[in-house]
C-alpha positions in Angstrom: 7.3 19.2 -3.7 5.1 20.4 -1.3 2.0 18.2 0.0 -0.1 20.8 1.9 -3.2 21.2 -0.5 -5.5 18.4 -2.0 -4.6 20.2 -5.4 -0.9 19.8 -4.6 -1.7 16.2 -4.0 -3.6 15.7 -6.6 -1.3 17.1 -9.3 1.5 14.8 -7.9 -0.7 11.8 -8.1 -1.4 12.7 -11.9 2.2 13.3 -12.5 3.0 9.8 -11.1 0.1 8.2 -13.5 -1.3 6.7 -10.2 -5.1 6.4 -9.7 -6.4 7.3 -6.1 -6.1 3.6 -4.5 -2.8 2.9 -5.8 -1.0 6.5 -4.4 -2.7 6.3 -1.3 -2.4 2.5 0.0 1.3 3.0 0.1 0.7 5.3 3.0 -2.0 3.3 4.5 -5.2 5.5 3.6 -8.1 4.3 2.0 -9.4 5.7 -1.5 -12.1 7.5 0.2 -9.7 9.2 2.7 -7.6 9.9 -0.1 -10.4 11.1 -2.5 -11.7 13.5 0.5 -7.9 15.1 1.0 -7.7 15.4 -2.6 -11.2 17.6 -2.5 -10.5 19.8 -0.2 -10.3 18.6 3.2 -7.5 19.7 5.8 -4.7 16.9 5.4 -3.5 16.0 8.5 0.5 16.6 9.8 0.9 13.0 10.1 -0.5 12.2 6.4 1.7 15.3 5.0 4.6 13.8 7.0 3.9 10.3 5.3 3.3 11.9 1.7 6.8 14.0 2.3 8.3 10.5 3.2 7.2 8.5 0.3 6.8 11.1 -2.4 8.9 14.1 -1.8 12.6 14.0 -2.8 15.4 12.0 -1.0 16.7 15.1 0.2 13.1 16.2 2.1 13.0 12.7 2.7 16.3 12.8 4.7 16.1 15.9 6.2 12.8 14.7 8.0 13.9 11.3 9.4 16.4 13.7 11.1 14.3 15.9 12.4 12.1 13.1 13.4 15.4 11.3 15.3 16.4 12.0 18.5 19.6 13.5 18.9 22.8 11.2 20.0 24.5 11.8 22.9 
């Protein structure tokens, strides 16, 4: 799932049968945030990178806690 669009978004958040405040609390923004991403406005990296996190699959959800980890040495 891709989370780059407020229609992409949106469509998810239907899917899920979640209303506005209830998808986007889990990631810490408001309704109105939400409601404005969901509308059109540019989502932020950080957001997208929190929707990816708790939305996306385990596998994109993996894959980007590794990329987000430092390398071991």
């Amino acid at each position: 799932m891709r989370f780059k669009t407020g229609s992409e978004v949106q469509e998810h958040r239907k899917k899920l049968g979640l209303n506005q405040s209830e998808f986007w609390s889990r990631i810490s923004v408001t309704q109105s945030g939400g409601s404005r991403y969901e509308s059109g406005r540019n989502i932020p990296k950080p957001v997208q990178l929190l929707l990816h996190l708790t939305y996306g699959s385990e596998k994109q959800a993996q894959d980007l806690l590794a990329w987000l980890r430092p390398e071991k040495t």
